[in-house]
Every structure is written in C-alpha cells, then in structure tokens.
N, C-alpha and C positions, 0 to 999 in steps of 0.2 A: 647195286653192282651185280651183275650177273658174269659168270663165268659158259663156255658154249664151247666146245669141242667140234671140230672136223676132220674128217676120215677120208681115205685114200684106201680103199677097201678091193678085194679080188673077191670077185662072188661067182661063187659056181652052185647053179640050182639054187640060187637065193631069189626070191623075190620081195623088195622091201619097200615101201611107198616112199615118194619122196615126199618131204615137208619141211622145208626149210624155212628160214625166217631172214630172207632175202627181199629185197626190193628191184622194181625194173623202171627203167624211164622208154623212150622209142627207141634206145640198145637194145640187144639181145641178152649181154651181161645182167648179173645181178649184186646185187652188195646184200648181206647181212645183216639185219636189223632188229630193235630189242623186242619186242611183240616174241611172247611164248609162244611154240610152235604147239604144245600142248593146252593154250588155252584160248589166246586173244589174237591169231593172226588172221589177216583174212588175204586169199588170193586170187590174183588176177589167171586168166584164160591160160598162161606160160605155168603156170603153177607158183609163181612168184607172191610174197605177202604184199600185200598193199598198206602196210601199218606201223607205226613204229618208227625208229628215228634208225637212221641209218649205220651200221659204226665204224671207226676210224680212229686213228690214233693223232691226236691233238698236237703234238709236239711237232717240228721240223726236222726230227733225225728221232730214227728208233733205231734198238739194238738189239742184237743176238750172241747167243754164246753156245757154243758146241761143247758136249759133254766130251771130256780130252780123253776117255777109251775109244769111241770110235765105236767100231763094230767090228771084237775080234773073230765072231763066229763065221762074217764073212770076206775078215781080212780086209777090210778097211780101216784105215790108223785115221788118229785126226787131222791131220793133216790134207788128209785126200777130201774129208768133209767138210775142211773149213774150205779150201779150195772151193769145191761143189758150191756147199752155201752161199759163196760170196758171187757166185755166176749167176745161182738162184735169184738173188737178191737183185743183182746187179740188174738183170734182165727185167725187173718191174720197176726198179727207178730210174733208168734209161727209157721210159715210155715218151713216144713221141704225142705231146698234146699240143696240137697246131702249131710247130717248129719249140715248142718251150716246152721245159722239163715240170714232173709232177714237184709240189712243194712238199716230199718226203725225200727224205736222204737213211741211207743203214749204216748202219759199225757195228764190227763184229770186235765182240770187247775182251775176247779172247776165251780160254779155256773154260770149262763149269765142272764143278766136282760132283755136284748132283745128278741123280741119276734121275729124279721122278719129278712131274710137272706140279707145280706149285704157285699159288700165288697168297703171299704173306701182307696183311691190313696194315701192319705198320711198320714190320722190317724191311731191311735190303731184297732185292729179286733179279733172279733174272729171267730171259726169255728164251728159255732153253731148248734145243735140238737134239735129241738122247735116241738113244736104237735099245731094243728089247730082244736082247739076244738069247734071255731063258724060260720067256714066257712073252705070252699077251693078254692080259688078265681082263678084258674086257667082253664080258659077256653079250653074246649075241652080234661081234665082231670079228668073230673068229678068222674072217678070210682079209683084216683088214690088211693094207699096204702100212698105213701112216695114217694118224690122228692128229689133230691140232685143238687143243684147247684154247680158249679166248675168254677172258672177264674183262666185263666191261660195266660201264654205270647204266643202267635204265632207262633212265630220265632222260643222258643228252645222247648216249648211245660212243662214249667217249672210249676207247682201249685203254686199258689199264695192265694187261700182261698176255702175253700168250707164247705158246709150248709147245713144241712139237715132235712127237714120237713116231719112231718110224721101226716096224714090224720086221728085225730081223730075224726074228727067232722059227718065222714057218717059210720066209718069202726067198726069192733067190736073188738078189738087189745084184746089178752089174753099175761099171762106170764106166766101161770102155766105150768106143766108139761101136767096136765088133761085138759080135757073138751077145747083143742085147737080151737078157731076159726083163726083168723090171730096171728099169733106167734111173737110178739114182737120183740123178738132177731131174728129171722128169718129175720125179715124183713131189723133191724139193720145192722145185717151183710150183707145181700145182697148190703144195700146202703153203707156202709165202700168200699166194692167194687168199687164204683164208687168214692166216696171220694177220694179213692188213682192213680184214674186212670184207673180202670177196666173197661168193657165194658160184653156184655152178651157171654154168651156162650152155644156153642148146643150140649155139653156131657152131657148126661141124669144124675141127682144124682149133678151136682154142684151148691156149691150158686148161681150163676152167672148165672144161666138160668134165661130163659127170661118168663118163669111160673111160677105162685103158686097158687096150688089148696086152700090152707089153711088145716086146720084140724092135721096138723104136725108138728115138728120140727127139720124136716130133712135140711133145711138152714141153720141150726147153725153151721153145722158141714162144716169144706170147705172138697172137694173131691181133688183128687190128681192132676186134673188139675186146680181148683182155686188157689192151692198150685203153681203150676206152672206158671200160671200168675204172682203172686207177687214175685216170683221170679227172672224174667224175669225181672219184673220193677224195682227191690230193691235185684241184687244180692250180696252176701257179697264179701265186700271188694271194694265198687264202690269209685268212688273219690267222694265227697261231700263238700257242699260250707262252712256250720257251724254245731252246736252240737247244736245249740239254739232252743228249741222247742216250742217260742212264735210264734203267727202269725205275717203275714207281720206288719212291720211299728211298733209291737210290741201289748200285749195284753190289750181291754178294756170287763170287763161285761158289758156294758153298749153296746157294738158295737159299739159306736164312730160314729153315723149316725147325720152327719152333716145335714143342712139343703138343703146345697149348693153342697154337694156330696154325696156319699155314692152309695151303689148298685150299681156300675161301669156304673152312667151316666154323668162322667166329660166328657167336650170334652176332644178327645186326641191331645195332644201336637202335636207339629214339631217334628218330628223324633221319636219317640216313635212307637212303636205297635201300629194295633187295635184291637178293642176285641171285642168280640160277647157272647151273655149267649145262653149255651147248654141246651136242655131240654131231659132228655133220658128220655124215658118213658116204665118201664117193665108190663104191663099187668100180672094182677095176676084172674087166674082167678076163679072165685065162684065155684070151679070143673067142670068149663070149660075151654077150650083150649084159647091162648090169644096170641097175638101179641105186638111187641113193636114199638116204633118209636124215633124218637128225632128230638124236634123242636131248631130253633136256632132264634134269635133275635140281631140284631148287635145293639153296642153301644160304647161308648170310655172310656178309664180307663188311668189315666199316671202307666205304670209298672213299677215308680220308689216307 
C-alpha cells in the first residue's frame, strides 16, 4: 500500500518538473498509477507514465467528511463547505459516460473532528477535507492552494483512503459568484480529481489542468475530457467488491489516530505490500503560468 499526495499549488517564480505517476490512453486525461515516480515509471511523449496499475477506489459509493471548523481565518463555517463539497463531488459523479452514469456514487458522512490527514492499518478512518488556517508545514510547497493525500495498495493499485487539505492560512479562498480570488469549489473539484485517482491534464478548459490563474470559476465545471477520465476509471457496470461507503476498517470522526499508527507509518508485515505517500503538486498560478510535480516519500502500511 502506498500512500501519494496531490497539490493545488500558486507558484510565483517557481519552476518545478512535473512527474507524475499517471497514465494516458487516446484521452488527453490522465489517471494515477502505482509505479514510483522516484524510481520505476516510465513515460510516454504527454509526460504521462506508462507503468503501473492504475488507481481507483473499489467500492461503489465512497465517502467524505469535512473537518466541522471550517475555516474561520477566512470565515467559512461548515456548512458552506459541506455545501461546496457536495457540488464538488456531485459534479464528477453526474459524469456523462455515453447517456449512463460512472459506477461511483459519494456521501458525505458528516462532520470529522480531526484536523490532520491520516490513514490508520487497522482502525476506523476517514476521508477528510481540513483547511490549515495556522500553517502549511509542507516544505517546498509553500505557494500550495490544496494537497490531496491518497494510500493505495501497489499491487492492484486499489484506494484505500484519501484527504484533502486546503491552504488557508497564506491563500485568499473566495465562494462567491463575484469578486473571485481563489474559488473554493474550483479548487474542491480539481482535488476530488485526485481523490478519485485522476492525475492532470493538458486539454485547455479542463479541471484537471495543471493551472489556475484564480479570478474564475471555470474548475467547477468538468470538460468533456475530465468527464472522460472518470469514466474510464468508474465505467458502468464494472464488477465491484461492496456497496458499503464507509472508509477502510470502517468510519471514525475522530480519525482513530492512534499513538502507535496512524498516517501509514506501521511497519509493513511479511507478505503484505509497500506503500509510499504521493505528493502531486498542481501549481496555480497568481496569473502566471505554473508547473506541477509530485514528490513521493516511502513508508509501510499492513493493507489489511
């Protein structure tokens, strides 16, 4: 099991390669896939890896849960976020795949008391939405927007949790229609993208690119090939393991952040997977042009 992080980044004077561990087919889109970007991917002419099993969340209904502070630094309650989220959401599993819906469904399973992303081997979890309103402790991220963590199994390249932080503490997030600086659900949706396994893409107009100037809210909307992507990962009628749309191990508000685990630093077992956290990082730029990249950090997780 590997854990992998994507970012929603504002880069001014940044230049940063991209390397992601995506895959492409005669789409534009990309999906994410287990191949370390740091060791074994290899990629095609788009920059896209060519390796590696794609990833996706196994279940027919996944879940999210919004950290119930919100973000009081910039006066957003939870409630405006769960709002937000569930437009986010809504907007990739309303995808049109040849008149029939993707075989993913969401639910928002209500509040999360935690604030920091985690993913627990054999306790409760959940798949948290949190704002960082006093920091952003992520080195060499400094300009991010929003990160999205993702652990996943290696081998079949299956979701097993994923989290998503969003940079309140330097950025100026708006939700109105008017007066847009960073667009909240803009930004939302771009990281559900990743959430589900998406990776960026270089069709001009789609969420899933790998810019945002701000001042819009043209991300809210997917384009015909982010529609594509999740279709691609979530066509209907796929075979699927349950209907159950808790998270792994089943659901805690609380995150279940053990002393002795949690954030997929157990050692890994005998025979098990291993697992690494992904970092994509999409540059967003100040109505500048921006680059993305994705760092990776190996660790061990038991994927039972």
């Amino acid at each position: 099991m590997v854990t992998r992080r994507g970012a929603l980044v504002v880069a001014a004077g940044c230049s940063w390669l991209a390397a992601l561990g995506i895959v492409a087919d005669a789409q534009a889109y990309c999906r994410t896939t287990t191949c370390d970007p740091a060791a074994d991917c290899e990629y095609d002419l788009q920059g896209c890896p060519m390796v590696g099993a794609p990833l996706f969340w196994q279940a027919s209904c996944v879940s999210y849960s919004v950290q119930r502070d919100g973000s009081p630094a910039r006066n957003i309650d939870y409630d405006e976020v769960h709002a937000i989220a569930g437009n986010s959401f809504a907007s990739w599993m309303n995808s049109d795949c040849m008149g029939e819906e993707p075989s993913l469904s969401s639910l928002d399973l209500g509040p999360a008391n935690c604030t920091e992303p985690a993913y627990n081997s054999h306790d409760p979890n959940a798949n948290l939405i949190t704002f960082r309103d006093h920091d952003w402790p992520y080195s060499g991220a400094g300009a991010a927007l929003a990160l999205t963590t993702v652990t996943f199994n290696t081998e079949t390249g299956e979701i097993f949790d994923a989290d998503i932080e969003v940079n309140s503490f330097k950025r100026q997030l708006t939700t109105s229609d008017t007066d847009v600086e960073y667009d909240l659900e803009s930004i939302l949706t771009h990281e559900v993208g990743h959430f589900l396994g998406l990776s960026h893409s270089k069709v001009e107009g789609a969420t899933m690119v790998e810019e945002y100037d701000g001042g819009h809210l043209l991300l809210r909307d997917l384009s015909d090939d982010d529609e594509a992507g999740m279709c691609a990962a979530y066509p209907p009628r796929r075979s699927m393991s349950t209907n159950d749309c808790r998270p792994r191990h089943g659901f805690s508000p609380d995150c279940s952040q053990p002393p002795d685990d949690g954030c997929a630093v157990a050692a890994t077992p005998s025979g098990s997977s291993p697992t690494w956290p992904l970092v994509v990082l999409l540059f967003i730029g100040a109505r500048t042009r921006a680059r993305a990249r994705i760092h990776t950090r190996r660790s061990g997780a038991d994927p039972d």
